[in-house]
PALUMTOR-753931 format. One line per field, with one value per atom (N, C-alpha, C): residue in one letter; atom name; z, x, y. Coordinates in steps of 0.2 Angstrom, whole numbers, plus 5000, padded with zeros to 4 digits. Layout:
residu: c(a;...)
atome: c(CA;...)
c3: c(Z;...)
c1: c(X;...)
c2: c(Y;...)
//
This chain:
residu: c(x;x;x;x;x;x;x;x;x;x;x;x;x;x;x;x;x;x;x;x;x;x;x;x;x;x;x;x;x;x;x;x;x;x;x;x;x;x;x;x;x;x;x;x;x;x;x;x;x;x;x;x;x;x;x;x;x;x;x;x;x;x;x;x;x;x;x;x;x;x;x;x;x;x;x;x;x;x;x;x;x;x;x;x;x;x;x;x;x;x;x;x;x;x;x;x;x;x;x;x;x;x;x;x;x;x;x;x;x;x;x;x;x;x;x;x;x;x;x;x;x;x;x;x;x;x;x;x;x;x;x;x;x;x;x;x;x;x;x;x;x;x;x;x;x;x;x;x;x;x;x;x;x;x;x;x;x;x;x;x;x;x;x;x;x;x;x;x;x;x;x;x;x;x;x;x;x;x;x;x;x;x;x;x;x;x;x;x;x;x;x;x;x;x;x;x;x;x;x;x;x;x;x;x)
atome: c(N;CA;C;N;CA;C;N;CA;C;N;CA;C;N;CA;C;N;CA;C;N;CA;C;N;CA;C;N;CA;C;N;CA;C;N;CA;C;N;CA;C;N;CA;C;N;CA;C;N;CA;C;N;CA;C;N;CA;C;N;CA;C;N;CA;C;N;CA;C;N;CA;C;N;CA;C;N;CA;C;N;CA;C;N;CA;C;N;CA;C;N;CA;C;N;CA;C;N;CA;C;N;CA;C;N;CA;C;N;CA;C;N;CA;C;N;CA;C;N;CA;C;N;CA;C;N;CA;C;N;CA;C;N;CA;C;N;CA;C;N;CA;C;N;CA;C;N;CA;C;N;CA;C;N;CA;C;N;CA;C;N;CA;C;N;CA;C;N;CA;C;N;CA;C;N;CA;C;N;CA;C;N;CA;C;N;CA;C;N;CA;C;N;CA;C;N;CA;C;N;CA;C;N;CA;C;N;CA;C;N;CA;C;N;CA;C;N;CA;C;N;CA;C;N;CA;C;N;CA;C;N;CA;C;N;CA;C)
c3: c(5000;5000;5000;4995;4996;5000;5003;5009;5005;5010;5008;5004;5007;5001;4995;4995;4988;4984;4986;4983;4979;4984;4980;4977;4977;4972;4965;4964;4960;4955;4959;4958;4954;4958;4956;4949;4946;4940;4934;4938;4931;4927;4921;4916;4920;4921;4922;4921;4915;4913;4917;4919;4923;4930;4935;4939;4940;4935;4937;4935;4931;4931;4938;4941;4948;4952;4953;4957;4957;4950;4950;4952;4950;4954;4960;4965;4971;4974;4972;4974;4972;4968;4967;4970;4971;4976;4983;4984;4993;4994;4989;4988;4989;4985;4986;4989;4994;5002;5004;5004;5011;5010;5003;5001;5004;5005;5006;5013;5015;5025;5026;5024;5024;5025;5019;5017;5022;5025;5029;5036;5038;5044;5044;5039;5040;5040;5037;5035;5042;5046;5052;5057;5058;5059;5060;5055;5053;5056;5056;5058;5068;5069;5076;5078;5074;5076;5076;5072;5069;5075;5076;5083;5089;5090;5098;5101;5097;5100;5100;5097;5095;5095;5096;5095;5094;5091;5089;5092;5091;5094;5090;5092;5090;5089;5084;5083;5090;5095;5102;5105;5105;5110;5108;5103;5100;5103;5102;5104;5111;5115;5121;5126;5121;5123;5120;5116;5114;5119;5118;5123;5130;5134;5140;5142)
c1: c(5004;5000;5004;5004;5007;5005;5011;5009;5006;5002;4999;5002;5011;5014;5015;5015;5018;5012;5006;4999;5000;4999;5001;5007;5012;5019;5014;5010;5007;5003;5001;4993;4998;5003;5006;5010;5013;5017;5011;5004;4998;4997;4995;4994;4989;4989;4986;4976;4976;4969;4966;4971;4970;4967;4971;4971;4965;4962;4956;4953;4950;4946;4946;4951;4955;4949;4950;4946;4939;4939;4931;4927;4931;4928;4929;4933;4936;4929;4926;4923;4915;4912;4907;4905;4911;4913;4910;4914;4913;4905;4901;4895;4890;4893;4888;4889;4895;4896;4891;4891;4886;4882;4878;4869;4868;4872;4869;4871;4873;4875;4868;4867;4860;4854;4853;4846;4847;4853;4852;4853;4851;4852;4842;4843;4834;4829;4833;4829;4829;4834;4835;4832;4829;4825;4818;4816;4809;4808;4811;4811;4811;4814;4813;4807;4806;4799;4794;4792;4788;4786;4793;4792;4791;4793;4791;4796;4802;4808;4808;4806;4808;4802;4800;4793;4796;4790;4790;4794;4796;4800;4801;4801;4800;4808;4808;4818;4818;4815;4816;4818;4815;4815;4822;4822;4831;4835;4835;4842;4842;4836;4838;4841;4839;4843;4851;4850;4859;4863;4858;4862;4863;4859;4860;4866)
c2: c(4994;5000;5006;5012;5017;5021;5024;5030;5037;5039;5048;5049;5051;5053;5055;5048;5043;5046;5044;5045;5052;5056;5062;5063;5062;5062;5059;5054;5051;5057;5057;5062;5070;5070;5075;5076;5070;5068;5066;5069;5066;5074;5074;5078;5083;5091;5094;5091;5089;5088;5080;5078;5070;5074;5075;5080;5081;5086;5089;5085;5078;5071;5069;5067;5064;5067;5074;5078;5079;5080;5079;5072;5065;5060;5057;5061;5061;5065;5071;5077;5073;5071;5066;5061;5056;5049;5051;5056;5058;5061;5064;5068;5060;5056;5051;5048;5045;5043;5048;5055;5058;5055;5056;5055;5048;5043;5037;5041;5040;5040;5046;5049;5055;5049;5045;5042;5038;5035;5029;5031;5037;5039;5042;5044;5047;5040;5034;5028;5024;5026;5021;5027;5034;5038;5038;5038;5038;5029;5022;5017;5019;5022;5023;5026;5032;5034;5032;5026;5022;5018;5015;5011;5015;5022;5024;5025;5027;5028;5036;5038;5047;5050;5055;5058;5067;5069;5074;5080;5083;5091;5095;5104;5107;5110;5115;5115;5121;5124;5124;5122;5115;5109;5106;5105;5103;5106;5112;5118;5118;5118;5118;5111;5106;5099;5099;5102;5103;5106;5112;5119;5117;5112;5109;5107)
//
């Protein structure tokens, strides 16, 4: 496995127009990492509610359990 480094020493010896491909599907990859980890935190959310785990609050009642 090559170190950080190395990785960018790589990344670094690529054509300008590579580069900014590299980045754009480095910048996409990680956009759709979130979106799942979002749907599947709202999925396993709403499946709490459903059962009785979570009930309703206001963004008040939020902030001030934060703030606590």
């Amino acid at each position: 496995m090559k170190s950080y480094g190395q990785v960018i020493d790589s990344i670094e010896a690529l054509p300008d127009e590579q580069q900014e491909s590299l980045l754009d599907l480095i910048q996409k990859r990680l956009a759709e990492r979130r979106r799942a980890a979002l749907i599947k935190s709202v999925q396993e959310a709403r499946k709490e509610f459903k059962s009785g785990k979570l009930r309703p609050a206001s963004p008040a009642d939020i902030m001030r359990k934060v703030l606590a």
